[in-house]
KENUBA-558031 format. One record per residue: x, y, z of N, C-alpha, C in turn. Coordinates in steps of 0.2 Angstrom, whole numbers, padded with zeros to 4 digits, always signed. Example, Ala and Ser with C-alpha at 12.3 -4.5 7.8 and 13.67 -1.06 7.14 Angstrom:
BEGIN
+0066-0028+0039+0062-0022+0039+0066-0016+0039+0064-0011+0035+0068-0005+0036+0064+0000+0039
This chain:
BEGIN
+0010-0015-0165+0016-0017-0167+0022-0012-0167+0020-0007-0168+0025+0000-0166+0028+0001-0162+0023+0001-0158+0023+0001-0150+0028-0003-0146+0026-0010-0148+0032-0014-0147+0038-0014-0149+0039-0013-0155+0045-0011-0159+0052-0007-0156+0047-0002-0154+0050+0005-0151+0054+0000-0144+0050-0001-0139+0049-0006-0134+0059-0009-0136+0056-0014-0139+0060-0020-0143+0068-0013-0143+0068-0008-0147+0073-0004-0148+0078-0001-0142+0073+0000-0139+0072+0003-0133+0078-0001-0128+0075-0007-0127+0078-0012-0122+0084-0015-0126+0085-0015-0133+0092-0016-0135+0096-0012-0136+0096-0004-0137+0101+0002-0134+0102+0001-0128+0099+0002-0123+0100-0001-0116+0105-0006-0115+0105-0012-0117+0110-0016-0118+0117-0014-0120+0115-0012-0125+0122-0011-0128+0128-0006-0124+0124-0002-0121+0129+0001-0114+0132-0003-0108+0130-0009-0109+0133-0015-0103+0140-0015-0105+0140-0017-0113+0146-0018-0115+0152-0012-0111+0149-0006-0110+0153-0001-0107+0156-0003-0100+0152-0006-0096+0152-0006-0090+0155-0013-0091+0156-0018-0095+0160-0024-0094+0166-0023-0096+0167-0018-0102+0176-0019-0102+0180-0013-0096+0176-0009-0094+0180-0006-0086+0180-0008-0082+0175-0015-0079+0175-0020-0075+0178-0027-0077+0181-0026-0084+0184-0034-0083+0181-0037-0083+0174-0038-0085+0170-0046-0082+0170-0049-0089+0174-0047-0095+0174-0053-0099+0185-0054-0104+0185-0059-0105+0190-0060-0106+0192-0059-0115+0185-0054-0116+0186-0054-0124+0186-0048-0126+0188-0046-0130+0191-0038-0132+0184-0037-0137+0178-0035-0132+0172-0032-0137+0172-0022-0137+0176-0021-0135+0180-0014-0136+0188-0012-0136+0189-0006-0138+0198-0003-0138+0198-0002-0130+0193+0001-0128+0192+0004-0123+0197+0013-0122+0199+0015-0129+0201+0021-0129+0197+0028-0128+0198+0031-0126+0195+0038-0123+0196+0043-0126+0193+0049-0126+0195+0055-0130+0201+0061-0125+0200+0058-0118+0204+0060-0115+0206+0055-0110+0214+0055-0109+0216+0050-0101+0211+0050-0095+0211+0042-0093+0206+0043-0086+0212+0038-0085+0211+0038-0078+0215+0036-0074+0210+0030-0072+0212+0024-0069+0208+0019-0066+0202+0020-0066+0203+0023-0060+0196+0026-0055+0193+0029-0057+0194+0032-0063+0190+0038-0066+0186+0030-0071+0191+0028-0075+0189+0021-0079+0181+0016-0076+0182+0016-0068+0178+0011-0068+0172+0017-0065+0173+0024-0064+0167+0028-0063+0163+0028-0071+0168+0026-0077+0163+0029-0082+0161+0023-0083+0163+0017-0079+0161+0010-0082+0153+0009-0078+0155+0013-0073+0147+0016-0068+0143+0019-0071+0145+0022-0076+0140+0027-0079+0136+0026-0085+0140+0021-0087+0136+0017-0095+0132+0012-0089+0133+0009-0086+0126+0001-0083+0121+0008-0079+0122+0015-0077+0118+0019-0075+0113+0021-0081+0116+0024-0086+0112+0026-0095+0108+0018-0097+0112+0012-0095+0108+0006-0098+0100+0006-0093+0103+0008-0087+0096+0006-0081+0091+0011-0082+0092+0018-0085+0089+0023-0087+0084+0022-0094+0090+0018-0097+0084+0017-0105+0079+0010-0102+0081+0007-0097+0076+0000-0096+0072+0006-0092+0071+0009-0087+0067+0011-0084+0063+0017-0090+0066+0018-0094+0061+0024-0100+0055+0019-0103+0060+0012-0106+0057+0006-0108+0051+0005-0103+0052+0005-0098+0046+0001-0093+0041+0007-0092+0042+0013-0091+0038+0015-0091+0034+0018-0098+0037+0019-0104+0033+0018-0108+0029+0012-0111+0030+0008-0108+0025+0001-0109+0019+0001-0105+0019+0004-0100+0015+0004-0096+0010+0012-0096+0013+0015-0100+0009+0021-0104+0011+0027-0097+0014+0029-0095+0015+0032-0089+0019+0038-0093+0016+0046-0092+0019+0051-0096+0023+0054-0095+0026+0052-0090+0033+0055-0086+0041+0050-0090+0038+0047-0093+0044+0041-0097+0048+0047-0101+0047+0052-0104+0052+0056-0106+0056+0057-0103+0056+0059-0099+0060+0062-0093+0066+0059-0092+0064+0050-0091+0069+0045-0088+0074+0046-0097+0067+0046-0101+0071+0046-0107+0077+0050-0111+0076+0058-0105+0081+0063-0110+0086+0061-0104+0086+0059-0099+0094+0060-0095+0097+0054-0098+0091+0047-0101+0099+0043-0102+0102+0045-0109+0098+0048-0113+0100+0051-0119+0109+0054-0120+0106+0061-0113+0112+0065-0112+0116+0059-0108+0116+0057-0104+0122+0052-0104+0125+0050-0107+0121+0045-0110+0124+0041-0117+0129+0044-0120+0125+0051-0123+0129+0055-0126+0138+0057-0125+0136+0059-0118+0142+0062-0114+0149+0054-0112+0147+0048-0116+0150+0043-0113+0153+0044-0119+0149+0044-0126+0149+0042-0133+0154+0046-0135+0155+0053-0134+0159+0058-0134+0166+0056-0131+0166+0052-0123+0171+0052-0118+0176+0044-0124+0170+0040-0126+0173+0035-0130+0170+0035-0138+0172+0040-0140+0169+0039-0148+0174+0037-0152+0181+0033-0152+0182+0028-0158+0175+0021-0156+0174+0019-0151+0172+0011-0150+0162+0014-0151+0162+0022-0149+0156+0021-0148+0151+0030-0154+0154+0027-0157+0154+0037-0162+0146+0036-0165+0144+0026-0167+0139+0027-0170+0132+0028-0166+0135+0026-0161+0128+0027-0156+0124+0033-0156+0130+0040-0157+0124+0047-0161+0120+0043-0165+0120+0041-0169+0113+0041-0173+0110+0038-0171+0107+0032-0167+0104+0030-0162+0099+0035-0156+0104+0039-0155+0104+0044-0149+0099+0050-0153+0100+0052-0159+0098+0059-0163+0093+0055-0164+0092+0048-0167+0084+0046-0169+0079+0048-0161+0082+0042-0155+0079+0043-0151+0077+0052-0149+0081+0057-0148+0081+0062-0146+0074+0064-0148+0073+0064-0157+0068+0066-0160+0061+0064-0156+0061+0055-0153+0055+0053-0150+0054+0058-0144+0058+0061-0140+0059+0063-0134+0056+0068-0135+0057+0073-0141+0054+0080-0143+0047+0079-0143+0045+0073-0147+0038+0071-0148+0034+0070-0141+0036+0067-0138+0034+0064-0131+0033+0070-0126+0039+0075-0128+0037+0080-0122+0034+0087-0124+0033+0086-0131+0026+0090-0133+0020+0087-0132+0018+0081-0133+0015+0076-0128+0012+0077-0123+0017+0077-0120+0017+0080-0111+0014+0085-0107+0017+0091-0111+0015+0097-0113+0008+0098-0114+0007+0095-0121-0001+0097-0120-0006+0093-0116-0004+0088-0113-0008+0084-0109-0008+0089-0103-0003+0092-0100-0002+0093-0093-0009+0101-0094-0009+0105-0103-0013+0110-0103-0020+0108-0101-0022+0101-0105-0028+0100-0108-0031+0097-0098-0025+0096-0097-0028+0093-0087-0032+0098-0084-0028+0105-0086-0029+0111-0081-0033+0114-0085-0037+0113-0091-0043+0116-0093-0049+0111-0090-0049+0107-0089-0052+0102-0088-0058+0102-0080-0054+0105-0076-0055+0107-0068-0063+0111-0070-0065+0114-0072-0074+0117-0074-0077+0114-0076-0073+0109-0081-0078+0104-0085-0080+0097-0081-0078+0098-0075-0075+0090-0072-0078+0089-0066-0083+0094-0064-0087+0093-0055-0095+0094-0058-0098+0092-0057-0107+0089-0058-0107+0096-0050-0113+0098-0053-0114+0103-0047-0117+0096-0040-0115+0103-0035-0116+0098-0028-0124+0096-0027-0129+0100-0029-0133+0099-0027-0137+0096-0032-0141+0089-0035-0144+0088-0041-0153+0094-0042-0153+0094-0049-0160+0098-0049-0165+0092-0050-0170+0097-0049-0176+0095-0047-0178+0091-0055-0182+0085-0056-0183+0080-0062-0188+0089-0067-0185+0087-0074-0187+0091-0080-0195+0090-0081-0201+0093-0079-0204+0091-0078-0209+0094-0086-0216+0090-0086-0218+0089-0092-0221+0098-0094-0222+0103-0089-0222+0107-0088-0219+0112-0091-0212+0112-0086-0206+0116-0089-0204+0116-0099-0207+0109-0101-0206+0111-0110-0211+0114-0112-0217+0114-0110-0224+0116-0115-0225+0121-0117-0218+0126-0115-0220+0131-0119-0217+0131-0125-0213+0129-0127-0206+0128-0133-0210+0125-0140-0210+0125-0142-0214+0123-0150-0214+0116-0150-0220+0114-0152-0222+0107-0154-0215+0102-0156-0210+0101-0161-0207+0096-0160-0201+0095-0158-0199+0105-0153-0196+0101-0146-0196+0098-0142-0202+0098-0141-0207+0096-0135-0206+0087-0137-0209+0084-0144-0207+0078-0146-0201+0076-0145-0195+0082-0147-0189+0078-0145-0188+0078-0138-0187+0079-0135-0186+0081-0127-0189+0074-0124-0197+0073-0126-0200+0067-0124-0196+0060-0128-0197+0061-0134-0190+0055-0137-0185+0053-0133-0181+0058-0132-0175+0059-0129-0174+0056-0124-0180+0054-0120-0181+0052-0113-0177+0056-0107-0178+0064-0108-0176+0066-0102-0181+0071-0097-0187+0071-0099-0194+0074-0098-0194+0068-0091-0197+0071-0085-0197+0066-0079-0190+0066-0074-0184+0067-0077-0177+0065-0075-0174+0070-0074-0169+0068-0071-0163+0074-0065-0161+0078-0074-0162+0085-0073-0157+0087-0082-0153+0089-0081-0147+0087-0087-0142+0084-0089-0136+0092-0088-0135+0092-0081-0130+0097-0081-0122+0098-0083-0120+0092-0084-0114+0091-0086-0112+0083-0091-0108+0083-0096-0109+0077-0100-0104+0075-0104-0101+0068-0104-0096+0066-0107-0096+0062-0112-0090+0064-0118-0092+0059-0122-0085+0055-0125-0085+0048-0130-0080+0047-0133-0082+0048-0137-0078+0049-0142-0077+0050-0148-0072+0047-0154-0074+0045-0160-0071+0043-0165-0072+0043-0172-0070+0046-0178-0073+0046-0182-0067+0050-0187-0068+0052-0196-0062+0056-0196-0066+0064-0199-0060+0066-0201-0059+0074-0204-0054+0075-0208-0056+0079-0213-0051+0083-0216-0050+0092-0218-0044+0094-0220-0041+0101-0219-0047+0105-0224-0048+0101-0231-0049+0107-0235-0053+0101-0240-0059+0103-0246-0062+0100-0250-0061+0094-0252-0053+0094-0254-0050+0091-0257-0044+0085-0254-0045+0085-0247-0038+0083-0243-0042+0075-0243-0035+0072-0238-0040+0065-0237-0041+0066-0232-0046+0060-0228-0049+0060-0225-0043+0057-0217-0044+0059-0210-0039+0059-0206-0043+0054-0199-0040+0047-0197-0045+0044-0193-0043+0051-0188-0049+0050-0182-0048+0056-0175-0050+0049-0169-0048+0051-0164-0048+0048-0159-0051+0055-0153-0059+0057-0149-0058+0060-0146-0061+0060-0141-0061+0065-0135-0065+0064-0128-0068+0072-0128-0074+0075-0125-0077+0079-0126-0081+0079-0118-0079+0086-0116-0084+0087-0107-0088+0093-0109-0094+0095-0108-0100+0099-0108-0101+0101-0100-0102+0106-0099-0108+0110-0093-0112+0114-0097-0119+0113-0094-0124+0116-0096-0126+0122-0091-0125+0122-0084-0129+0128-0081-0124+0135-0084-0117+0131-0083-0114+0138-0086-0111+0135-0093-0113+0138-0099-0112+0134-0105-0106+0131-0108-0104+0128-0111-0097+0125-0111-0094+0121-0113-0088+0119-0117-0086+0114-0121-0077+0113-0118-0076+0108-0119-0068+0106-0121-0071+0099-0124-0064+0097-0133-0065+0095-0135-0059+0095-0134-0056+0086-0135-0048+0085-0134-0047+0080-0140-0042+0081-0145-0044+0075-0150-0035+0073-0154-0036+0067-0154-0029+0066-0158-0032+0065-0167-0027+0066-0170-0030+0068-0176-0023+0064-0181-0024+0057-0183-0019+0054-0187-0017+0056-0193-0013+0062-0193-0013+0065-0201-0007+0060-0204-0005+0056-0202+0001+0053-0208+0004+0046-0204+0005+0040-0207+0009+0038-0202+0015+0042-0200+0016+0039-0192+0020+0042-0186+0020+0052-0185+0015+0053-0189+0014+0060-0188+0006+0062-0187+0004+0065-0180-0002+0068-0177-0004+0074-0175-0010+0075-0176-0011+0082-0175-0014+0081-0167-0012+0085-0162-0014+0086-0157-0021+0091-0157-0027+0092-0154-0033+0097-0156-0035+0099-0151-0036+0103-0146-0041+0105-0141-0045+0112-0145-0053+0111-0144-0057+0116-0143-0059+0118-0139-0059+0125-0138-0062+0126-0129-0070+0129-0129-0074+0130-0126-0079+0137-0125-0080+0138-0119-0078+0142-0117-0078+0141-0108-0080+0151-0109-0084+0152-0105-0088+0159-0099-0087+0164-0108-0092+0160-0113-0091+0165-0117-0088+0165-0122-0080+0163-0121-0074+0162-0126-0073+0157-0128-0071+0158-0135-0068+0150-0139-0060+0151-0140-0058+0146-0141-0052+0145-0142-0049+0138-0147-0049+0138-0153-0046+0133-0156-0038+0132-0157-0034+0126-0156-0028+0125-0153-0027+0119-0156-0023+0118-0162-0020+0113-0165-0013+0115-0166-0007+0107-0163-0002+0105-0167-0001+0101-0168+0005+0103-0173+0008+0098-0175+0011+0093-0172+0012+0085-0171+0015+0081-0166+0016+0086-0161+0009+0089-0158+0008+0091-0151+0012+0095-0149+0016+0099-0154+0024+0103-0152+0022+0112-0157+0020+0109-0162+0021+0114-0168+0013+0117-0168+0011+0124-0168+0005+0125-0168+0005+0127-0175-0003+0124-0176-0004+0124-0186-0009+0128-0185-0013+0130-0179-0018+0132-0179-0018+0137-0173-0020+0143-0172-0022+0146-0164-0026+0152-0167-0033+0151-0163-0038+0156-0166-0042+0158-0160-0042+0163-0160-0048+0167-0154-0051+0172-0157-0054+0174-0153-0059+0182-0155-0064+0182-0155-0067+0187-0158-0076+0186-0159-0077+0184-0164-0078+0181-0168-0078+0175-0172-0077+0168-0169-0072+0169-0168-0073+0161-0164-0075+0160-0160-0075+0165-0155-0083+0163-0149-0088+0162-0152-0090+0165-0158-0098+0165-0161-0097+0157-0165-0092+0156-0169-0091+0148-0170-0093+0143-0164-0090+0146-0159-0090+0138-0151-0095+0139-0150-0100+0144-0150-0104+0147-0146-0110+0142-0151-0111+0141-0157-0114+0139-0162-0112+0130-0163-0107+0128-0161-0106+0121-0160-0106+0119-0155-0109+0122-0149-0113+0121-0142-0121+0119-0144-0123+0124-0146-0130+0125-0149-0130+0117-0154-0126+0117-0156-0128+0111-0159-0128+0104-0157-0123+0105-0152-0120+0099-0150-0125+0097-0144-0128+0103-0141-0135+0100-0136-0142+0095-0136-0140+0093-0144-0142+0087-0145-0139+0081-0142-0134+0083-0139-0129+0074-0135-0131+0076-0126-0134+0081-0125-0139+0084-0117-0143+0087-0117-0151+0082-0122-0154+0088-0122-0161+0091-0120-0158+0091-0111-0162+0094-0107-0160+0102-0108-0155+0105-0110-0153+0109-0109-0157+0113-0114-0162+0111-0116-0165+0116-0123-0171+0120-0115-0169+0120-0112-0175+0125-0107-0171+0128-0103-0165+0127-0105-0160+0135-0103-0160+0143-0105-0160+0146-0099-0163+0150-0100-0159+0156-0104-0153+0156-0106-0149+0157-0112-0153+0154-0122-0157+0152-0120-0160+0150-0126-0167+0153-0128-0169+0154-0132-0175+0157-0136-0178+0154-0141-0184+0149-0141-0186+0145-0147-0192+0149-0151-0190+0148-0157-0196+0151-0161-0202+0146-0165-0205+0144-0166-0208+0136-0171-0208+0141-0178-0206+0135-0182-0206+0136-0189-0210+0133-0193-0213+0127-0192-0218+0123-0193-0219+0117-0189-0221+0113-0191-0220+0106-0186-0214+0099-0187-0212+0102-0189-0203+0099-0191-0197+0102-0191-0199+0110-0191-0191+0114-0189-0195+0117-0183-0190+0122-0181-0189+0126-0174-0183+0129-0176-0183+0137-0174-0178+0140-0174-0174+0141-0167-0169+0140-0165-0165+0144-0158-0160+0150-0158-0162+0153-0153-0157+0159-0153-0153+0159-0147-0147+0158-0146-0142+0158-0138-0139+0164-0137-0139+0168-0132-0135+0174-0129-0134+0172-0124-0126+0175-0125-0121+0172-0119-0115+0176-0118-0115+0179-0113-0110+0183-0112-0108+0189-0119-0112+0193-0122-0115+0195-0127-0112+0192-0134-0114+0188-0135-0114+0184-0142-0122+0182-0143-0121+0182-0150-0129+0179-0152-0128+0177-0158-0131+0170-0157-0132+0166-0162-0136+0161-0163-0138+0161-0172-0146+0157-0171-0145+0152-0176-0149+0144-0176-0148+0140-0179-0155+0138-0181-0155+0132-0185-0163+0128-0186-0162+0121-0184-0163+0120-0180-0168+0110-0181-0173+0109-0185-0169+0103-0188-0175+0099-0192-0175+0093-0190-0181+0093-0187-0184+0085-0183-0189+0079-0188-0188+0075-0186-0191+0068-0189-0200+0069-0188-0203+0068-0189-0212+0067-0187-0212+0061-0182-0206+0058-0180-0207+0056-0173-0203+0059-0168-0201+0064-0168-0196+0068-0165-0189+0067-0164-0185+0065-0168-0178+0063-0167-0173+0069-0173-0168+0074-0169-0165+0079-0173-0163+0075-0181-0163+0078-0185-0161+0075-0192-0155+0080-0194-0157+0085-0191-0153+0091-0197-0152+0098-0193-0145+0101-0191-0145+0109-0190-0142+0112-0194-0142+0118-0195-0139+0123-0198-0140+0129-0197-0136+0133-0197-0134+0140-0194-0128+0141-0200-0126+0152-0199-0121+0154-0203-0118+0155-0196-0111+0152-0200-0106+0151-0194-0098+0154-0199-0094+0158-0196-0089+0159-0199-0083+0153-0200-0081+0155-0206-0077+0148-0213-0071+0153-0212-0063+0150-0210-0058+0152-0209-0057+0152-0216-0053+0157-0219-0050+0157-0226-0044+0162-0226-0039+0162-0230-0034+0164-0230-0034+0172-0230-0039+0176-0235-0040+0181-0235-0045+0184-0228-0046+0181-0225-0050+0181-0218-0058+0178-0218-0061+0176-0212-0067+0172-0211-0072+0175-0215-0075+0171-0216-0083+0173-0221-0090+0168-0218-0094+0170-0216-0098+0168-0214-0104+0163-0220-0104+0157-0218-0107+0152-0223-0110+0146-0220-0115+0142-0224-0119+0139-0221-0115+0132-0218-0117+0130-0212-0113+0125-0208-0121+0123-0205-0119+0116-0209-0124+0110-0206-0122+0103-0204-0125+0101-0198-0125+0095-0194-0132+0091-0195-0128+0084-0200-0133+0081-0203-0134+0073-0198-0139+0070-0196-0138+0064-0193-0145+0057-0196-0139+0052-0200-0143+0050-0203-0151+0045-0198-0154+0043-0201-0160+0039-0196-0161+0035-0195-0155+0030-0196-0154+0026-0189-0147+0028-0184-0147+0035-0182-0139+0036-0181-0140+0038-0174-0147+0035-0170-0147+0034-0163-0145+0029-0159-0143+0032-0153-0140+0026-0146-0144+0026-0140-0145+0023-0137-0146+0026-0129-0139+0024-0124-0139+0030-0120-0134+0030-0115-0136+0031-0109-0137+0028-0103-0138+0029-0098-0146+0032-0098-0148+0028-0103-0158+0031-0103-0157+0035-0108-0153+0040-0109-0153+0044-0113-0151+0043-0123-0158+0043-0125-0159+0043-0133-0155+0049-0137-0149+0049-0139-0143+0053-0141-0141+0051-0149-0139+0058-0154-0138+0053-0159-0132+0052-0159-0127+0044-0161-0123+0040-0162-0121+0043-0167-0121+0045-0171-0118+0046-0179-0120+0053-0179-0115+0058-0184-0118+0063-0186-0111+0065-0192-0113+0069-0196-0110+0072-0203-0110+0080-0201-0102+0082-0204-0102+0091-0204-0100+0093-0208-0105+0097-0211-0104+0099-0220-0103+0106-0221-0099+0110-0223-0097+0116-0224-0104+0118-0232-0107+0123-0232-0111+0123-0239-0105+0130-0240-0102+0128-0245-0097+0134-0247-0100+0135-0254-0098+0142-0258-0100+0144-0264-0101+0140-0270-0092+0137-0270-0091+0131-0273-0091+0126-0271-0095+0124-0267-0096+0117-0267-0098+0114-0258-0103+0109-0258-0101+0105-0253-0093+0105-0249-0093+0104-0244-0085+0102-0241-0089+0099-0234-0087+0092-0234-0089+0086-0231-0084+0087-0225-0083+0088-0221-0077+0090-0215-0076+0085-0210-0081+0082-0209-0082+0078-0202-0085+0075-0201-0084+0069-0199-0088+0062-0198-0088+0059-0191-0092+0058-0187-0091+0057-0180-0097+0050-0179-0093+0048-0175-0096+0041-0170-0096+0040-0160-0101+0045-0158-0101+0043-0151-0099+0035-0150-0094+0034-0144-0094+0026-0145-0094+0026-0135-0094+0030-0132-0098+0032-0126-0102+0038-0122-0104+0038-0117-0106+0043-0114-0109+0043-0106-0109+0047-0104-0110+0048-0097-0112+0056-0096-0118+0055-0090-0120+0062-0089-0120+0063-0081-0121+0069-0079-0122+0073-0070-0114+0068-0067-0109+0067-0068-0103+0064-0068-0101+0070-0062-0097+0067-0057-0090+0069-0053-0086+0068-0056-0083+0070-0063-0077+0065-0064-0070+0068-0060-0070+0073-0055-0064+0071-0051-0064+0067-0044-0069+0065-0046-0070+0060-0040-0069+0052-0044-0071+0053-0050-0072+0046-0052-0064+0045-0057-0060+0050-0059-0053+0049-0062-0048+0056-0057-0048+0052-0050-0041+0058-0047-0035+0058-0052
């Protein structure tokens, strides 16, 4: 309804510029303006400006239509009739003074839209590594290749249904579910999409985040050849968050390890190191472009992941501190996708000093694996 609303606003600012165009053109016989100026025009100049309000009217119909149709270039159309408008509004501000507040509302959308933009155009150009399925497919995962890995990877792997099949070199997912900032905050719907490589290890996480109505947090997480990079703003313009370093790579680097439960052929990568713990955990250890880090799975007795946890650094004001970070998934919170047995639901829980901190609540609501996606989205 918003959407449309704006729509609806949209196409009646638009209009009301015609009025311009029709008292310099004479096409009506009723004084719906003074037609006074801030400065004399002479005729010609009169029916040039009566040109230039039906050209800001066509401006705002064309921002109008292309934002209907979701097309991310509608700013564009929408900051020149803005400046028009304005420049007309100025030329006639007794008949037309109140349209600035119209035009300073609109503006603000425009700021919003083209931070928007902005980050869409960054999140495209990370995308290009995450986005090609190697040209050649491997050879089917064979029963072989796991037997050496401890007892209930082996179960999961076989679960999983990806023991016999081409493995999962590259992987997509939707996502939806919410988060919040700190123990205490509420909780925030997320809307997001996430791409994986596995030969060369790798994330991009792209997520809108509803902190308020008409206000969003933009989110990309990166981990690309080693480094992480987290990237949140505010309505996609204001940065509230920008973190790198070795810390953060050792954080991406450990929500890789974890998230290889949504691809997981990938547990016989040779960046990995299994230890068995018993017949229900296993420990792993990942080294990668020299980072190291180690987590626990806890699997079911029929082999489906329940539970990881790893010490992973906890941002804090006075600087990061390394604390227990576990990904819980309850038992019935599996899917199959594409043959592949993946879990559907998962919980992310900070175990802090004082207390549990509940952070993050996720719902795959699709997925796709070995994908061309720039063959399948130019």
């Amino acid at each position: 309804m918003a959407r449309l609303g704006f729509i609806l606003l949209l196409v009646l600012h638009a209009l009301i510029h015609l009025l311009g165009f029709v008292k310099e053109f004479h096409l009506t016989t009723q004084h719906l303006l003074t037609g006074k100026t801030s400065v004399p025009l002479s005729p010609a100049q009169a029916k040039a400006a009566g040109i230039a309000w039906l050209v800001a009217c066509l401006l705002f119909a064309i921002a109008a239509l292309l934002y209907l149709l979701r097309k991310e270039s509608w700013w564009l159309w929408f900051a020149g009739a803005i400046l028009l408008s304005q420049c007309l509004i100025f030329l006639y501000w007794q008949d037309a003074k109140y349209g600035t507040l119209a035009n300073g509302l609109l503006l603000v959308v425009t700021v919003v839209a083209y931070g928007q933009w902005q980050f869409s155009q960054m999140v495209q150009a990370e995308k290009g590594p995450f986005m090609t399925a190697p040209a050649e497919p491997a050879d089917p995962l064979s029963p072989n290749q796991v037997a050496h890995l401890p007892a209930p990877v082996q179960r999961w792997l076989h679960r999983s249904n990806v023991v016999g099949k081409q493995p999962l070199q590259t992987a997509y997912l939707q996502q939806q579910g919410q988060l919040r900032t700190s123990p205490d905050g509420a909780w925030m719907p997320v809307q997001a999409e996430q791409f994986f490589t596995v030969d060369t290890p790798g994330f991009l996480w792209v997520a809108q985040v509803q902190a308020a109505p008409m206000v969003h947090l933009a989110g990309r997480d990166k981990y690309y050849r080693g480094k992480g990079h987290m990237l949140i703003k505010l309505l996609s313009l204001y940065p509230v968050a920008d973190a790198q370093g070795p810390k953060i790579d050792q954080g991406t680097l450990l929500r890789y390890l974890a998230e290889m439960v949504w691809f997981p052929s990938a547990a016989v990568s040779p960046y990995l190191s299994w230890k068995p713990v018993d017949d229900t955990h296993a420990a792993v250890t990942m080294t990668y472009a020299g980072v190291t880090a180690t987590g626990t799975f806890t699997y079911s007795p029929a082999g489906d992941v329940t539970r990881f946890e790893a010490l992973r650094y906890y941002d804090r004001p006075t600087g990061p501190t390394l604390e227990k970070w576990v990904v819980t998934v309850p038992e019935n919170g599996y899917q199959t996708f594409q043959g592949i047995r993946i879990p559907a639901h998962a919980a992310i829980t900070w175990k802090l000093k004082t207390g549990d901190f509940p952070w993050y609540q996720i719902q795959i609501t699709g997925a796709a694996f070995n994908k061309n996606w720039h063959q399948q989205h130019p």
